[in-house]
C-alpha positions in Angstrom: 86.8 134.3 156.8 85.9 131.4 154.8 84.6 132.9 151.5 88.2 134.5 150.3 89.7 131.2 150.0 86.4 129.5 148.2 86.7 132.2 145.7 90.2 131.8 145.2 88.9 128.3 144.4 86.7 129.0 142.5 88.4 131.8 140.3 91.3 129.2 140.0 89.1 126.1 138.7 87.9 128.4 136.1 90.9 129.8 135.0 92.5 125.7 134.7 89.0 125.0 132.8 89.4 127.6 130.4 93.3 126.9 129.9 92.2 123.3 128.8 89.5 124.3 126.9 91.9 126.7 125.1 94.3 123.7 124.8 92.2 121.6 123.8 90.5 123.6 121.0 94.1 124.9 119.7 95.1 120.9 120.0 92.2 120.1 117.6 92.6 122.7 115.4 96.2 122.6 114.6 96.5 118.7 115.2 93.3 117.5 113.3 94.1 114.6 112.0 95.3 112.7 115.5 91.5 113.6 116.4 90.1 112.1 113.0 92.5 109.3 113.6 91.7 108.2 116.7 87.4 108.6 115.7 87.2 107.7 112.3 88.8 104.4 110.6 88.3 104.0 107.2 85.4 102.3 105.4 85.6 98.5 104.6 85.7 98.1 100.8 84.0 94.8 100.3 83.8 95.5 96.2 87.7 94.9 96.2 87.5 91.2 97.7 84.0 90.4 95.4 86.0 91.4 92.5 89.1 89.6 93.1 86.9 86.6 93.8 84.8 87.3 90.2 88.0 87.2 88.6 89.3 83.9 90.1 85.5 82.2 88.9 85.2 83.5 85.9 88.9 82.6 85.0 88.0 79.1 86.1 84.9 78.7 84.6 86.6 79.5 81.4 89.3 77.1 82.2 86.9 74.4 82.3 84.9 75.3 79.1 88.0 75.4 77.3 89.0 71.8 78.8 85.6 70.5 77.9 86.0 71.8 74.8 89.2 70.9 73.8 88.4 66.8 75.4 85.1 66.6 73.6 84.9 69.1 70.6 87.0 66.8 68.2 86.2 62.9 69.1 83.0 62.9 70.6 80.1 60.8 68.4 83.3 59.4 66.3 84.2 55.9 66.0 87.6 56.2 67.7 86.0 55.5 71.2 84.0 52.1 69.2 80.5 53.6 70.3 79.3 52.5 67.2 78.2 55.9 65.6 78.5 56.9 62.1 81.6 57.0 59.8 79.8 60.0 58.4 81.1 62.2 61.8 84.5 61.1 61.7 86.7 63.4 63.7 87.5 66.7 61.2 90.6 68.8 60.9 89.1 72.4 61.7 86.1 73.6 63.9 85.0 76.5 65.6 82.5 77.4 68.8 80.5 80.2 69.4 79.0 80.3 72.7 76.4 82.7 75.1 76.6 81.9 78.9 75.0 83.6 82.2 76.3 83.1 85.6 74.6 83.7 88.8 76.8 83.6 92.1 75.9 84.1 95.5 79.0 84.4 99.0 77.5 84.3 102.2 78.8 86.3 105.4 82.4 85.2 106.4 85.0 86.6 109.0 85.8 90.2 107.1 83.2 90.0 104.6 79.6 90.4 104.4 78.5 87.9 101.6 77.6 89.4 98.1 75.8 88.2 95.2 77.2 88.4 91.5 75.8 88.4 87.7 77.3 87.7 84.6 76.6 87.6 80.7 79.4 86.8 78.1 80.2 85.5 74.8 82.8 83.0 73.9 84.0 82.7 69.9 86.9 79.9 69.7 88.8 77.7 66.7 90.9 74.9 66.6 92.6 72.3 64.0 93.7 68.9 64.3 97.7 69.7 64.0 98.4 65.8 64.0 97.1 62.4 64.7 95.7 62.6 67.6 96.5 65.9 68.7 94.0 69.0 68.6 94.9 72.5 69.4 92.5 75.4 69.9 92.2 78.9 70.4 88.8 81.5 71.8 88.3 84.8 73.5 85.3 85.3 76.4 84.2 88.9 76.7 82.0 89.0 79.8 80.3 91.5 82.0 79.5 90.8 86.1 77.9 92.8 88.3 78.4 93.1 91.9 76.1 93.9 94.7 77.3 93.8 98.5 73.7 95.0 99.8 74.5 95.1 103.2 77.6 97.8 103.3 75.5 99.6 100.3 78.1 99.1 97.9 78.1 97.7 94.3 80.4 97.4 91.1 81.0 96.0 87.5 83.6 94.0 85.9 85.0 93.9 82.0 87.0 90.8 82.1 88.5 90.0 78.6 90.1 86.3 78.4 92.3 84.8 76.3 93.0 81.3 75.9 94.7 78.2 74.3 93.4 74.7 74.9 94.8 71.0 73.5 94.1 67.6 73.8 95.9 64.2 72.5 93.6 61.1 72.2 95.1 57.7 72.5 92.5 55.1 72.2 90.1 55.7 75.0 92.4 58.5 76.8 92.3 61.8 76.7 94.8 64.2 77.7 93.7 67.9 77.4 95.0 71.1 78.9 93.6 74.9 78.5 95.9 78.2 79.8 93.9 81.4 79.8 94.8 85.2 80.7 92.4 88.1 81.1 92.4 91.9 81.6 89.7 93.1 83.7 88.0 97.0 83.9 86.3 97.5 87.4 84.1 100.6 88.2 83.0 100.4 91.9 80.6 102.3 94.0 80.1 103.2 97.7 76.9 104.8 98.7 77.5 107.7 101.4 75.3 110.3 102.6 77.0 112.9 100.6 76.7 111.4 97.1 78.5 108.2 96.0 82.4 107.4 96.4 83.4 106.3 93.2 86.6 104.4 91.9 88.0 102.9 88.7 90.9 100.3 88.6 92.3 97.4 86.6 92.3 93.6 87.4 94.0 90.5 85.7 93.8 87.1 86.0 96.5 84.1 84.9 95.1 80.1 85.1 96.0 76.7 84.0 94.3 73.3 83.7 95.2 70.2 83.2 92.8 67.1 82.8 93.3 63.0 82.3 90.0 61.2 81.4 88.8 57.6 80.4 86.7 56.9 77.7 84.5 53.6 78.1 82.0 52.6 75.7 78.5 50.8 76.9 76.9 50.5 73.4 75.3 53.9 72.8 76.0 55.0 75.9 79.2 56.1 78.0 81.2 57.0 81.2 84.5 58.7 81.0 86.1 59.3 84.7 87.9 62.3 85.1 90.9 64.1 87.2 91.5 67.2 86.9 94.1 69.7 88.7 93.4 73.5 88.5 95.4 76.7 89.3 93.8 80.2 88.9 95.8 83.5 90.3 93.8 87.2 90.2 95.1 90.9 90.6 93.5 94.1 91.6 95.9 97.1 91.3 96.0 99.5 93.8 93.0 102.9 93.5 91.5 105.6 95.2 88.0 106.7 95.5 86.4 110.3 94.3 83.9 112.3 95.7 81.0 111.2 98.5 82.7 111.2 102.3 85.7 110.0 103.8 86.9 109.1 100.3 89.7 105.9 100.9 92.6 104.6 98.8 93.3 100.7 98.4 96.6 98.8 98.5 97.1 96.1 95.4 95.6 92.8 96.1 96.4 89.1 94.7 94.3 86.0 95.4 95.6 82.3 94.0 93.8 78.8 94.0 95.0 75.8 93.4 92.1 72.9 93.2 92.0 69.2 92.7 89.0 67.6 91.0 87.7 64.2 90.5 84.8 62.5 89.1 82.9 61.2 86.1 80.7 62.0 83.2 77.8 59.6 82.2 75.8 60.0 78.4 73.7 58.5 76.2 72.8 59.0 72.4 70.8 58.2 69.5 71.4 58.4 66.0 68.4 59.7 64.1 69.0 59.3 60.6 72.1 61.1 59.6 71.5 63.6 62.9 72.5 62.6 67.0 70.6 64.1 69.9 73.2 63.1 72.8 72.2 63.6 77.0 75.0 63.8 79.2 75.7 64.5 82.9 78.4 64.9 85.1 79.6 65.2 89.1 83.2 66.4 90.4 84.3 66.0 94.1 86.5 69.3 94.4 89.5 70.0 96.7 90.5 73.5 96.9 93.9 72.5 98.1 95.8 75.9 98.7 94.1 79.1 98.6 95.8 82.5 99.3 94.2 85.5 100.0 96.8 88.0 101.5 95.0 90.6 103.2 94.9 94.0 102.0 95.5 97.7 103.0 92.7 100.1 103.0 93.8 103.6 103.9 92.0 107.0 105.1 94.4 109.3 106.0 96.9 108.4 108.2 94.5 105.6 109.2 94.6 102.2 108.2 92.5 98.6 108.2 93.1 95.6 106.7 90.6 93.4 104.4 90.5 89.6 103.8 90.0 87.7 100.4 86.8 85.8 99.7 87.7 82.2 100.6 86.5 79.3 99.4 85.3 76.4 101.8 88.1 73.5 101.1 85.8 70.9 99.9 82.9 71.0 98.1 81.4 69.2 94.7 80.6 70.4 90.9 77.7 68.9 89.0 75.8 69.5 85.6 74.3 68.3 82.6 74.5 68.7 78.8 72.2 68.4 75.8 73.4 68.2 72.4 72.1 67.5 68.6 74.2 67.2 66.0 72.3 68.5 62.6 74.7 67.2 60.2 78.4 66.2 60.1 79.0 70.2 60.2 77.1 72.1 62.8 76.4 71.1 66.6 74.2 72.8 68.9 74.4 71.9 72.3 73.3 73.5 76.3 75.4 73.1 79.0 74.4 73.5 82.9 77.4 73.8 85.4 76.7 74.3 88.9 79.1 74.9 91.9 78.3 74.4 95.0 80.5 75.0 98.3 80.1 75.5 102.4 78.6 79.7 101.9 79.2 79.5 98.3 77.2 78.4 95.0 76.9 79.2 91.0 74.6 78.3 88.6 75.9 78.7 84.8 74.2 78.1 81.5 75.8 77.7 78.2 74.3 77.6 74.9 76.5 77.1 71.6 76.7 76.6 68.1 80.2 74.3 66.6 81.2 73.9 63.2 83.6 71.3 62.0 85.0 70.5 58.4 
């Protein structure tokens, strides 16, 4: 009497069981993607934000050489300032730089990014006149190669960053006014490791910047400090890409990042005149306000699924430092070593310049 009904049961649980399997597998199979998007967001693409942070240091550390350049290159071991050095290196009406630089940055871990270190090598040719009284104008191309490693998400790239820029000063006395305004082009090629071969992807980057500086001049003798303020605004691209090959390739939104920064501090330097040649020790510290940073966030796409990414951010405040050694071999050529560090809350640099000048 009681096993009819228990069979019925039983026949019946089957039969539902096997209708919702048979759902469910013609649910999968015609609907695939609402299964893939509710199981499989898209990778993060840390490469996008280390390279759209690259572009905003390297177009400010050109910013700066160019400023430095463009305050020191024409009046420095002169008489204008009264520091008492030969007439023989008067200021001159044309010069031109050559410089070789390398860069080595590190980011640590912050909210949406992993931390990543960075290398670069470049080359800097620039020349400049005296166009009037006072009044110095320059131009130089950087040419410069990074690369990126983000070792923790197994992802790396490399940067091309071209730079163009124009840099001026006007001397009154013991001021200095001096500006520089640089663009670049950059050519990124990024990487993703995956356990089916790399994911690969090529896009373009571009950065814009401007600099303004107002510094003081004071002669001790021989030696010399010249405060300095300094307000700096540097604005980076990426376009929009998509990776090839390797699993789960993704596709990436544009991205912009802009900085605006406020500097201020002080150079200090010495020299000696050595028969008709100058060896000349300098050093400097900035405190550094980054102001206004924006870092919109950007899409990173897998489908019909989606995330977001964060810019790299600077911390707000932090401080700039280096030194400088220089030796003037005759009122012509000057070759002179720079370090420039840059050091920040999960951020630092350390950059070293070596050039050659040539005035006449």
């Amino acid at each position: 009497m009681i096993a009819p009904p228990l069979a019925a049961k039983r026949t019946a649980s089957a039969s539902t069981l096997s209708r919702a399997a048979a759902i469910g597998a013609f649910t999968a199979a015609t609907f695939p993607c609402a299964a893939y998007a509710q199981f499989a967001p898209p990778t993060p693409l840390y490469t996008t934000s280390s390279a759209g942070a690259a572009q905003l240091d390297l177009g400010s550390n050109f910013l700066q050489r160019l400023g430095r350049a463009a305050a020191t290159g024409y009046a420095a071991r002169d008489n204008s300032a009264g520091g008492g050095a030969s007439t023989d290196f008067a200021a001159p009406v044309y010069r031109s730089w050559f410089e070789g630089y390398g860069t080595s940055a590190r980011t640590d871990a912050q909210p949406g990014f992993v931390g990543d270190k960075r290398s670069t090598a470049g080359g800097v040719a620039g020349i400049g006149m005296t166009v009037a009284p006072g009044f110095n104008l320059g131009i130089a191309v950087d040419q410069s190669h990074t690369n990126v490693d983000v070792p923790l998400a197994l992802q790396s790239a490399k940067l091309d960053l071209t730079q163009l820029g124009v840099n001026g000063s006007y001397v009154s006395g013991p001021w200095t006014v001096a500006f520089a305004v640089v663009h670049g082009f950059a050519s990124i090629d990024a990487k993703r490791a995956t356990f089916s071969g790399p994911a690969l992807s090529s896009y373009r980057g571009a950065i814009d910047g401007a600099l303004g500086e107002l510094s003081y001049y004071q002669a001790l003798g021989q030696s010399r400090i010249v405060p300095k303020v300094a307000i700096e605004y540097v604005v980076a691209r990426t376009n929009a890409f998509s990776e090839t090959g390797g699993f789960e390739p993704v596709s990436v939104a544009e991205s912009n990042a802009q900085r605006a920064r406020f500097m201020l501090g002080a150079e200090a330097g010495h020299y000696w005149i050595v028969g008709s040649q100058i060896i000349d020790v300098s050093g400097y510290g900035k405190f550094v306000d980054n102001f206004s940073q924006s870092m919109p966030p950007y899409l990173v796409s897998l489908g019909a699924n989606s995330i977001l990414m964060q810019g790299v951010r600077e911390s707000q405040y932090g401080a700039d430092a280096g030194a400088g050694l220089s030796w003037s071999m005759n009122r012509t050529a000057r070759l002179y070593a720079n370090y420039d560090g840059k050091f920040r809350d999960g951020f630092h640099s350390h950059q070293g310049t070596v050039g050659l000048e040539f005035k006449w």
